[in-house]
SELOSE-591814 format. One record per residue (C-alpha): residue number from 1; residue in three letters; x, y, z. Coordinates in nm, 4 decimals, decimal comma. Layout:
N
+-----+---------+----------+----------+----------+
| num | residuo |        X |        Y |        Z |
+-----+---------+----------+----------+----------+
| NUM |     ALA |        X |        Y |        Z |
...
+-----+---------+----------+----------+----------+
This chain:
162
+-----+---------+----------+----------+----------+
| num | residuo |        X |        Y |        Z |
+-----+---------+----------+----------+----------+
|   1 |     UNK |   4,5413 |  -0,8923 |   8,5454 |
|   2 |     UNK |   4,3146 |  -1,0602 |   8,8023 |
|   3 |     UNK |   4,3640 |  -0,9720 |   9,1269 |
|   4 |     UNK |   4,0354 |  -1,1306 |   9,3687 |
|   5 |     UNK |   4,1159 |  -1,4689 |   9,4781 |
|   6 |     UNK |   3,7614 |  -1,5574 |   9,3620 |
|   7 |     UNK |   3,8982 |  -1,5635 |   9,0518 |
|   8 |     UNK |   4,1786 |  -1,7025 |   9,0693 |
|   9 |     UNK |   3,9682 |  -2,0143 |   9,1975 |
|  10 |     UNK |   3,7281 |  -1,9966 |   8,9141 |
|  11 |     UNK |   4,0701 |  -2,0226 |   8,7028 |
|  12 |     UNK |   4,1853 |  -2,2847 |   8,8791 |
|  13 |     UNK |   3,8554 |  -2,4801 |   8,9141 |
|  14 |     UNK |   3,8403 |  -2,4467 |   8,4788 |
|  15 |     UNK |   4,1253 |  -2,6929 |   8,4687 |
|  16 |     UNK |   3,9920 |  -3,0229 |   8,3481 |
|  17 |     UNK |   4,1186 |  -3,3430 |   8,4195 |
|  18 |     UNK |   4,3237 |  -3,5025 |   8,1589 |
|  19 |     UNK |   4,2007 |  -3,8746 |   8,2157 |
|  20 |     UNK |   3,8402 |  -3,7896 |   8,3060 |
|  21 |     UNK |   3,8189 |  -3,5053 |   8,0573 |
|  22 |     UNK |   3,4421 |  -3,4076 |   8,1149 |
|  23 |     UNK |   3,5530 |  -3,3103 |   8,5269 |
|  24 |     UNK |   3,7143 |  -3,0673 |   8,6087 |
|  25 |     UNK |   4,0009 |  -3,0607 |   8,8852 |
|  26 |     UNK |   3,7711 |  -2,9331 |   9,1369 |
|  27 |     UNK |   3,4527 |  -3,1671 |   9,0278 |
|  28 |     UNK |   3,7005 |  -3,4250 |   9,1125 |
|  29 |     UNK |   3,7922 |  -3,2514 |   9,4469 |
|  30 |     UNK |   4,1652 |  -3,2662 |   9,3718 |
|  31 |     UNK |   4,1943 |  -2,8571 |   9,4028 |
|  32 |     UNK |   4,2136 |  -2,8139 |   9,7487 |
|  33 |     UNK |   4,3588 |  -2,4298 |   9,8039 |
|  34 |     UNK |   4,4256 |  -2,1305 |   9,5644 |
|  35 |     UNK |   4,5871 |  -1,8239 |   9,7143 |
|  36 |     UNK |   4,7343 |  -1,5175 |   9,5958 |
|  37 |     UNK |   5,0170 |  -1,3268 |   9,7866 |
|  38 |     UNK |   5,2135 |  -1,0588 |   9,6354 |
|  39 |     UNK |   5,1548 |  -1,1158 |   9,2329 |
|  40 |     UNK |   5,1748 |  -1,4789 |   9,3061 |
|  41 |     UNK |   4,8851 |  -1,7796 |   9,2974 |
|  42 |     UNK |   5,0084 |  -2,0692 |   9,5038 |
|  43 |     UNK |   4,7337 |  -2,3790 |   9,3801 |
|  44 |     UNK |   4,7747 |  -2,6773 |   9,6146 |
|  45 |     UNK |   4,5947 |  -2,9919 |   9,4477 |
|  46 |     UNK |   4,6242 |  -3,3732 |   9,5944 |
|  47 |     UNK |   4,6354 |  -3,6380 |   9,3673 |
|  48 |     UNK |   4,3821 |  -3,9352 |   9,3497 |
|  49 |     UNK |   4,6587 |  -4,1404 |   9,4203 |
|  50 |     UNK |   4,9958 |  -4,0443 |   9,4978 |
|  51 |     UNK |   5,1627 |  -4,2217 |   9,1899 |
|  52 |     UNK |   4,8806 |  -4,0147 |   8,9677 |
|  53 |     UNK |   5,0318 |  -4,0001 |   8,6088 |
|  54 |     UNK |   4,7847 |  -3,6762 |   8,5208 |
|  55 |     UNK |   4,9796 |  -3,4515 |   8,7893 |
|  56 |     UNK |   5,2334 |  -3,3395 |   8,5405 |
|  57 |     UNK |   4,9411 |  -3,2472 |   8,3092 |
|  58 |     UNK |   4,7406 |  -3,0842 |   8,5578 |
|  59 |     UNK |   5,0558 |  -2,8921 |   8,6510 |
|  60 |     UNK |   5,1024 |  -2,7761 |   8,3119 |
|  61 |     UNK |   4,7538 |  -2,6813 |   8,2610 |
|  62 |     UNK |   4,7079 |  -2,4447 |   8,5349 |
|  63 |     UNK |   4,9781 |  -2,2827 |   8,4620 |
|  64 |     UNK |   4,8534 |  -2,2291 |   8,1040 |
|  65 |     UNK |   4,5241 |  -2,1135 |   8,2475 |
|  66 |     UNK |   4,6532 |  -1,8932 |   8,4646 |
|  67 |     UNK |   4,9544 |  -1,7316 |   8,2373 |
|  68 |     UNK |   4,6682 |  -1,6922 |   8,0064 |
|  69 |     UNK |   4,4255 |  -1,4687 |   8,2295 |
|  70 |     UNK |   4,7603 |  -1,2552 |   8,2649 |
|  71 |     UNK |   4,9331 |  -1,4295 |   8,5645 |
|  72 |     UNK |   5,3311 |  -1,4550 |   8,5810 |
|  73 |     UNK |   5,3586 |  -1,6256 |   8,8583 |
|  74 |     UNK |   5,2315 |  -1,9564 |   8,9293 |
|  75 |     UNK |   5,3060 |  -2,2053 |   9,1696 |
|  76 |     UNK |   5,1641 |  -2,5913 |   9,2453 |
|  77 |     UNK |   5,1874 |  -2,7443 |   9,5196 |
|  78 |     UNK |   5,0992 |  -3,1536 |   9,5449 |
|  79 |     UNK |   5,0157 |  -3,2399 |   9,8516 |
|  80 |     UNK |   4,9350 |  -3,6134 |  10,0006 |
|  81 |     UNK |   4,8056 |  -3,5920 |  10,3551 |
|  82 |     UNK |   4,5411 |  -3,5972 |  10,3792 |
|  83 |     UNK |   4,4883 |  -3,8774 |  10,1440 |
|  84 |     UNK |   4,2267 |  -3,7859 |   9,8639 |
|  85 |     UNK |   3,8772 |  -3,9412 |   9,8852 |
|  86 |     UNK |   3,5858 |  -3,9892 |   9,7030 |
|  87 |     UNK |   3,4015 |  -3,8191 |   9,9355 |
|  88 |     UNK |   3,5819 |  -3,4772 |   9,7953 |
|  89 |     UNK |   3,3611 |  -3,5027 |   9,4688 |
|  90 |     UNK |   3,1695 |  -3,3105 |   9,3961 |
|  91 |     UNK |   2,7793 |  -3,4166 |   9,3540 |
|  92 |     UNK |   2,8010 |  -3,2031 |   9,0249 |
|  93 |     UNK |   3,1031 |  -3,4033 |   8,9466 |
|  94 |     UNK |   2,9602 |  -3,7723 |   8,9678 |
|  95 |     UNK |   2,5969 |  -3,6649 |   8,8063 |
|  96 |     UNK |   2,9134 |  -3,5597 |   8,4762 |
|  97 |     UNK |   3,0529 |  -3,9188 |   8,5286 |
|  98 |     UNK |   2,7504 |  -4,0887 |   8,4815 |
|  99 |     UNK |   2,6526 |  -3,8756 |   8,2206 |
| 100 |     UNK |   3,0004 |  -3,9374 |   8,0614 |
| 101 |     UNK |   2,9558 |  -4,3129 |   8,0906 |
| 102 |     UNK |   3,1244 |  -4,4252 |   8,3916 |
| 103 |     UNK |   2,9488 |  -4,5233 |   8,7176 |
| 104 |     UNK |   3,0650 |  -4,2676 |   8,9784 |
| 105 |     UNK |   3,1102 |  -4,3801 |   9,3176 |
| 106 |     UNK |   2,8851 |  -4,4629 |   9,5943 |
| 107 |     UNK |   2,8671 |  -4,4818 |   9,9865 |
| 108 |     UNK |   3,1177 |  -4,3237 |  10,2130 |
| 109 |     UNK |   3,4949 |  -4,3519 |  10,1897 |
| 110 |     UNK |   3,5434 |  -4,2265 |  10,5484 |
| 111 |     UNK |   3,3239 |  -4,5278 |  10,6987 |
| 112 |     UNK |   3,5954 |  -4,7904 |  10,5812 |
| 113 |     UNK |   3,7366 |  -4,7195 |  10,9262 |
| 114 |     UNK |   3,5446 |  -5,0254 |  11,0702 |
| 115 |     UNK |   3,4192 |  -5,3555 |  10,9574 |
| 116 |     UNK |   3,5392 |  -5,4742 |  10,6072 |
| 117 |     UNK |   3,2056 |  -5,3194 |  10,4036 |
| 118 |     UNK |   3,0536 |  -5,5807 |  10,1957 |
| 119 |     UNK |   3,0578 |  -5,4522 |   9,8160 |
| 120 |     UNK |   2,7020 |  -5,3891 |   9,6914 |
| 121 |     UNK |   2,5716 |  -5,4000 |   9,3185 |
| 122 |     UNK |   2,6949 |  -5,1018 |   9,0848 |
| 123 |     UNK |   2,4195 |  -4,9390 |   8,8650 |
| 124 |     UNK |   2,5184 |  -4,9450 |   8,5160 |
| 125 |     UNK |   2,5289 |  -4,6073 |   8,3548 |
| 126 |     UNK |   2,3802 |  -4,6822 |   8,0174 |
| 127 |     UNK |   2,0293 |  -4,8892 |   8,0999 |
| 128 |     UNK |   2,0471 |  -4,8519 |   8,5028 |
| 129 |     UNK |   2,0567 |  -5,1992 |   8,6091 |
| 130 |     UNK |   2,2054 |  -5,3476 |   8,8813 |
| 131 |     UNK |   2,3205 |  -5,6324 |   8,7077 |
| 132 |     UNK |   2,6365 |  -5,5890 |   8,6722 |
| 133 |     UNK |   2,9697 |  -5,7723 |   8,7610 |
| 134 |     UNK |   3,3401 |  -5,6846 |   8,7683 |
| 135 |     UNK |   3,5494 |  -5,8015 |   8,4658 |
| 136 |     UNK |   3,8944 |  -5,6189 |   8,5946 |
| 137 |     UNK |   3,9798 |  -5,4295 |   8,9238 |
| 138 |     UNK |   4,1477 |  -5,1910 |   8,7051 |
| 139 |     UNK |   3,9587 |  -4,9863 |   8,4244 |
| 140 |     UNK |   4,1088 |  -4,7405 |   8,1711 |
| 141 |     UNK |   4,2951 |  -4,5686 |   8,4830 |
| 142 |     UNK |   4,3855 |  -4,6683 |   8,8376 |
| 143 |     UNK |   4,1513 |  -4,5079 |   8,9835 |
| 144 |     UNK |   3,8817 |  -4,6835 |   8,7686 |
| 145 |     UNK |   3,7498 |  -5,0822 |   8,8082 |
| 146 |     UNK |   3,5975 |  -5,2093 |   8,4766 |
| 147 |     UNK |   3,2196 |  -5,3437 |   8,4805 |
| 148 |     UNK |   3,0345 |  -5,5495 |   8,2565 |
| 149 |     UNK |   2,6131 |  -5,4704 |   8,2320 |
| 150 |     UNK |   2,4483 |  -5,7947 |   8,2752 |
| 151 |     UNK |   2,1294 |  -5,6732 |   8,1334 |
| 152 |     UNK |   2,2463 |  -5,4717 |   7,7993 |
| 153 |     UNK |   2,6054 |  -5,6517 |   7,7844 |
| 154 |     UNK |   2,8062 |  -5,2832 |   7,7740 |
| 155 |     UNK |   3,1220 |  -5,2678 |   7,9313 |
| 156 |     UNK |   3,2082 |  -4,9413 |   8,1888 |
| 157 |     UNK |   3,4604 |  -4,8150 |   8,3808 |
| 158 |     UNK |   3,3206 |  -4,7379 |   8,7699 |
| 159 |     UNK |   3,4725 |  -4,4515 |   8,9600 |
| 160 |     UNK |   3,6680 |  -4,6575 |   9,2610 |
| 161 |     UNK |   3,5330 |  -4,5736 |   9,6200 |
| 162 |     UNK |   3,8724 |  -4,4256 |   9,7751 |
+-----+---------+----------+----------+----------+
């Protein structure tokens, strides 16, 4: 059995996501604690929104990861406050979204404190261009808006700025 919490991070951080299957859970900056105390990993994770439908999943699969490197006790804890950004990507993680196919986002979440920020062009992931335009607020998920390329006429889902 693994004892180091090292490694019980590096279990936890193995988790993908289930509606961005090419991240993981911590690419996405969802995983924000593991600890171990007495045979047992707590995982704390906050969803990308708190009416996430992939919790459930996530749940399941880190207790499968974990029961599977030998732990019997797991326990996850969701918690909401703070409220998940983007900014808790990973760089790793949006270089795998573009890669994947879907624009990851851009600028700053935390500067939406001030003036309403004017929304700038999004780079298409298949050619590069910046024309682009929004067909739907909402992509594939919630926390997706799809795009439409202007230049090579693909559709793709863009990572929301949150």
């Amino acid at each position: 059995m693994v004892t180091a919490t090292a490694d019980a991070w590096r279990i936890a951080a193995s988790v993908h996501d289930p509606e961005v299957p090419v991240l993981t859970i911590e690419d996405l900056g969802i995983l924000r604690d593991v600890r171990e105390d007495a045979g047992q990993v707590t995982v704390t994770v906050t969803p990308t929104y708190s009416g996430c439908p992939a919790m459930d999943t996530i749940r399941q699969d880190l207790e499968l990861a974990f029961s599977a490197a030998g732990y019997d006790r797991i326990h996850v804890t969701t918690v909401l406050s703070p409220a998940w950004t983007t900014d808790w990507m990973t760089d790793q993680g949006k270089r795998k979204l573009e890669a994947y196919g879907i624009a990851p986002p851009t600028g700053t979440a935390a500067a939406a404190t001030g003036p309403i920020r004017v929304a700038l062009a999004v780079k298409c992931p298949q050619c590069g261009s910046l024309r682009t335009r929004e067909v739907s607020r909402f992509g594939s998920t919630s926390c997706k808006a799809l795009f439409e390329c202007l230049a090579c006429l693909e559709p793709f889902d863009h990572f929301k700025v949150h």
